[in-house]
TITORVEX-461745 format. One record per residue (C-alpha): residue number from 1; x, y, z; residue in three letters. Coordinates in Angstrom, 3 decimals. Layout:
# residues N
resi:c1:c2:c3:resn
NUM:X:Y:Z:ALA;
...
***
This chain:
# residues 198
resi:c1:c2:c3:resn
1:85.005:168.389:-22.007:UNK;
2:81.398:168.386:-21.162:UNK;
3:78.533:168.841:-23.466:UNK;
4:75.719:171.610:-22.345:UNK;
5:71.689:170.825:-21.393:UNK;
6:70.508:170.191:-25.075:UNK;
7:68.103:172.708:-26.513:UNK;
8:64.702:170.529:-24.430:UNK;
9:66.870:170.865:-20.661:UNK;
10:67.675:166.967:-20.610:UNK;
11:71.213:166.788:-19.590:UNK;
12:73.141:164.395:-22.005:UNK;
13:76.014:162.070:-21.495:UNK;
14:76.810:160.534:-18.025:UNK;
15:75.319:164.097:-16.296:UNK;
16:71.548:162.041:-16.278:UNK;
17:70.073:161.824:-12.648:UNK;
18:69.823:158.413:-11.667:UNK;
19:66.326:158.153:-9.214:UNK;
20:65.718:155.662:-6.905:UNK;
21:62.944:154.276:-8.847:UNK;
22:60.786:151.868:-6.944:UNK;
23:58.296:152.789:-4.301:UNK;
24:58.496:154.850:-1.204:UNK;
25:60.128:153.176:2.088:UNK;
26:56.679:153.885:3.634:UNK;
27:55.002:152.110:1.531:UNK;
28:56.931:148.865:1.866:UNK;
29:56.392:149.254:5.530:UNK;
30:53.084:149.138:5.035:UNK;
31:52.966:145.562:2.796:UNK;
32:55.387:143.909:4.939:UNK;
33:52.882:145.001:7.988:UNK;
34:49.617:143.735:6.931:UNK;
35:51.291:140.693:5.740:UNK;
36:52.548:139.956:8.785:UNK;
37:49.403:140.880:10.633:UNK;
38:47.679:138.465:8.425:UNK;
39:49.726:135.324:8.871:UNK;
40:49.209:135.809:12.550:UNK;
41:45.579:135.877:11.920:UNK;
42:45.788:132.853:9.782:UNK;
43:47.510:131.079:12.161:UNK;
44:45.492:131.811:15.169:UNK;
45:42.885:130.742:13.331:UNK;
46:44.346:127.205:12.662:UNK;
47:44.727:126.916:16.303:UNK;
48:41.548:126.955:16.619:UNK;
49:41.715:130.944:18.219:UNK;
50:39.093:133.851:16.959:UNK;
51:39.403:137.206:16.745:UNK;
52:36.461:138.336:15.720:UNK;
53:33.649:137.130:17.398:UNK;
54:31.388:135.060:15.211:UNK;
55:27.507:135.748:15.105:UNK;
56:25.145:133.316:16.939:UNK;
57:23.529:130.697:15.736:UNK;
58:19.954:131.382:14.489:UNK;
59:17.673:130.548:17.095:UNK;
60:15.802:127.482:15.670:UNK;
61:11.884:126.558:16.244:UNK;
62:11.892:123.763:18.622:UNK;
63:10.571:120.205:17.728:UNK;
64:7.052:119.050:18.243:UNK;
65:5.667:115.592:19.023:UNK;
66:7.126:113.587:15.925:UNK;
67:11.271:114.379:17.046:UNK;
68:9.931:113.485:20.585:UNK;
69:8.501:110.264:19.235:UNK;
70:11.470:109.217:17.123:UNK;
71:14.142:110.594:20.048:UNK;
72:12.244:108.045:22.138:UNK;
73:12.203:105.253:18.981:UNK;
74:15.912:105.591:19.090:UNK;
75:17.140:105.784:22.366:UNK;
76:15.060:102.495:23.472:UNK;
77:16.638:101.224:20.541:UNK;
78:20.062:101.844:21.781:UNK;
79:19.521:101.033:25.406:UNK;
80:18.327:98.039:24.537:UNK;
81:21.650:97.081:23.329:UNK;
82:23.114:98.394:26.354:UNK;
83:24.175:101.952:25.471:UNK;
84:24.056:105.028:27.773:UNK;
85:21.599:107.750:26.196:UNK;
86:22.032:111.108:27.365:UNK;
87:20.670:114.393:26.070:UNK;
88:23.723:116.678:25.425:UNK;
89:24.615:119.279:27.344:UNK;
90:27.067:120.716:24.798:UNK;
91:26.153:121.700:21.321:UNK;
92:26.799:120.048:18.027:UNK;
93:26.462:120.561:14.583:UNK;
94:27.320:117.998:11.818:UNK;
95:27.775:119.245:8.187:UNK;
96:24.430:119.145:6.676:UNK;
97:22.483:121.047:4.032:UNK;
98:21.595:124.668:3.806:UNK;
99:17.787:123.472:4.237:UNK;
100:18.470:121.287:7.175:UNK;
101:20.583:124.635:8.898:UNK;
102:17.431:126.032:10.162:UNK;
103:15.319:122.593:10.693:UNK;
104:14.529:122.044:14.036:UNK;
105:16.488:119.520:15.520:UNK;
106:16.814:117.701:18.750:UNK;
107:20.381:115.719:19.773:UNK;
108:21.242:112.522:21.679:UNK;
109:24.527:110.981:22.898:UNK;
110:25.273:108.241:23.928:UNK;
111:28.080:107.865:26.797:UNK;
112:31.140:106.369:25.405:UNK;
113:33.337:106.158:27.806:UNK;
114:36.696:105.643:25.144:UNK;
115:35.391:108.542:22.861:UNK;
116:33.118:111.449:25.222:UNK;
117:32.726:113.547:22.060:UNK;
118:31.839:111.280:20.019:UNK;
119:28.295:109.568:19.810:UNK;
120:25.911:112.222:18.513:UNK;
121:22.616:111.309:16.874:UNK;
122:20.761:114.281:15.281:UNK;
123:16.971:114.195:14.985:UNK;
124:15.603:116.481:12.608:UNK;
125:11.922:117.420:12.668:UNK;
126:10.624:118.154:9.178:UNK;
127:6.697:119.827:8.111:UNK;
128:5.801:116.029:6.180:UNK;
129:7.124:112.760:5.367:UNK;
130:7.954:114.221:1.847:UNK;
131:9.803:116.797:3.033:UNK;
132:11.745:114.203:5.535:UNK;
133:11.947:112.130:2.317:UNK;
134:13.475:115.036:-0.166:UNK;
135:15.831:116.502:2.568:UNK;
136:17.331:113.191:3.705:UNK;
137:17.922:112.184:-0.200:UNK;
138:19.874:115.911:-0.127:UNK;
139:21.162:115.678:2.863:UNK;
140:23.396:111.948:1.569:UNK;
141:23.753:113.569:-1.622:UNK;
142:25.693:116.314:0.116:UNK;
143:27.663:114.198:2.352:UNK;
144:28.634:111.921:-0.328:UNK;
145:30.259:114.916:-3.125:UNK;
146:30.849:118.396:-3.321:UNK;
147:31.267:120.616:-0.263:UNK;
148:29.843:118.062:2.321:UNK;
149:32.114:115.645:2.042:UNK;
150:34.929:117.732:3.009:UNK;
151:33.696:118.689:5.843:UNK;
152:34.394:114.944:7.128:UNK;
153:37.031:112.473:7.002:UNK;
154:36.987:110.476:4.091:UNK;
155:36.348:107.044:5.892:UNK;
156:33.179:108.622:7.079:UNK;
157:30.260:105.695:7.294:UNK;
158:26.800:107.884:7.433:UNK;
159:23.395:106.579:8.221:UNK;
160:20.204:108.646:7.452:UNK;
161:17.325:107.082:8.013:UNK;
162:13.475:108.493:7.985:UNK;
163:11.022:107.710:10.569:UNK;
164:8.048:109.624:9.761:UNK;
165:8.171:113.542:9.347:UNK;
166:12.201:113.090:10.859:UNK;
167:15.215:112.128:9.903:UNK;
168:18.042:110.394:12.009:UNK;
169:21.178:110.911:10.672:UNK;
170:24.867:109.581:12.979:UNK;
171:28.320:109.389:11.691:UNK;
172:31.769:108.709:12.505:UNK;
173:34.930:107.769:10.835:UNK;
174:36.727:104.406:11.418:UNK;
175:40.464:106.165:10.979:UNK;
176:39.853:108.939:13.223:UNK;
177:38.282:106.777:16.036:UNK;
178:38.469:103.089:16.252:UNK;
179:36.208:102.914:19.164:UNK;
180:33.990:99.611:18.018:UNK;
181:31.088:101.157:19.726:UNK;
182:30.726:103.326:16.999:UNK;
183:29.831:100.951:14.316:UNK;
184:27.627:98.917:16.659:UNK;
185:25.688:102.332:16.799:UNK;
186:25.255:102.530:13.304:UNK;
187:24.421:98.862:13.520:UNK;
188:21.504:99.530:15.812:UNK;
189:20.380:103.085:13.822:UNK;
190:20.050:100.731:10.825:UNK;
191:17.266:98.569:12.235:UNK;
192:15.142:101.909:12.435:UNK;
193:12.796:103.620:9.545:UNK;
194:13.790:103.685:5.974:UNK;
195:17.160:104.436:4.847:UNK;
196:17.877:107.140:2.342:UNK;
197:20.603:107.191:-0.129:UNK;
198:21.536:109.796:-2.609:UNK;
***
């Protein structure tokens, strides 16, 4: 025999409703969705594949007289020890400082015949010799700790040097290119201006 509702309506003994209990089937379609819809994005975006268009670069002043002068400094410098110089067609950006993001800048390459996109010296134009001074001292600082130095390989070998009002600044990594031209670059960038360390 069966027991009635008691006096409040809840049914007693085994005559309680069992729910489902959990969320709603819609709403589990939904998490398993966007999940999904993010790893894809994630992975596209490992491969190296955007979806969203990123903004362009700021448009930065160009260089006056002194990054001419020192371009010139260092590709006679380089030529002279038998290296191609060209002036890139494609652009590149090396990790460098917030302050040296909207410096002007002006790039050279030399033609390496074992490593074509490799061999990028960056030129940076700065308002005074102090200001080449402070931002270069930054500039290894960054490279050398914190958020600059991931953005390279560890083996990374950096030269900064200031000539002037600029700063020359040329890296590469041993492990990820073993091309001894490389090194003999670094060689010859070392025989220019005044190095700066952190």
């Amino acid at each position: 025999m069966t027991t009635g509702p008691a006096p409040g309506g809840a049914p007693t003994g085994d005559d309680t409703p069992r729910g489902g209990g959990g969320p709603p089937g819609w709403f589990i379609l939904i998490a398993v969705g966007s999940l999904a819809v993010g790893a894809v994005i994630v992975l596209l975006g490992a491969l190296g594949i955007t979806i969203i268009n990123p903004s362009p670069a700021p448009t930065l002043a160009p260089t006056g007289q002194a990054a001419e002068r020192t371009w010139n400094e260092v590709s006679a410098a380089l030529q002279a020890q038998q290296f191609q110089v060209v002036e890139p067609q494609n652009p590149f950006r090396p990790g460098e400082t917030a302050e040296l993001l909207q410096v002007p800048r002006r790039l050279l390459q030399t033609v390496l015949p074992d490593s074509p996109e490799d061999g990028y010296v960056v030129v940076y134009e700065l308002p005074s010799n102090n200001d080449a001074e402070r931002a270069g001292r930054d500039l290894a600082t960054y490279v050398a700790s914190g958020p600059g130095a991931v953005q390279y390989p560890r083996d990374t070998q950096f030269t900064i040097r200031r000539i002037g009002q600029t700063l020359v600044f040329f890296s590469y990594s041993p492990e990820a290119n073993p091309d001894p031209a490389l090194p003999q670059m670094a060689a010859v960038l070392e025989t220019l201006g005044t190095p700066l360390t952190p």
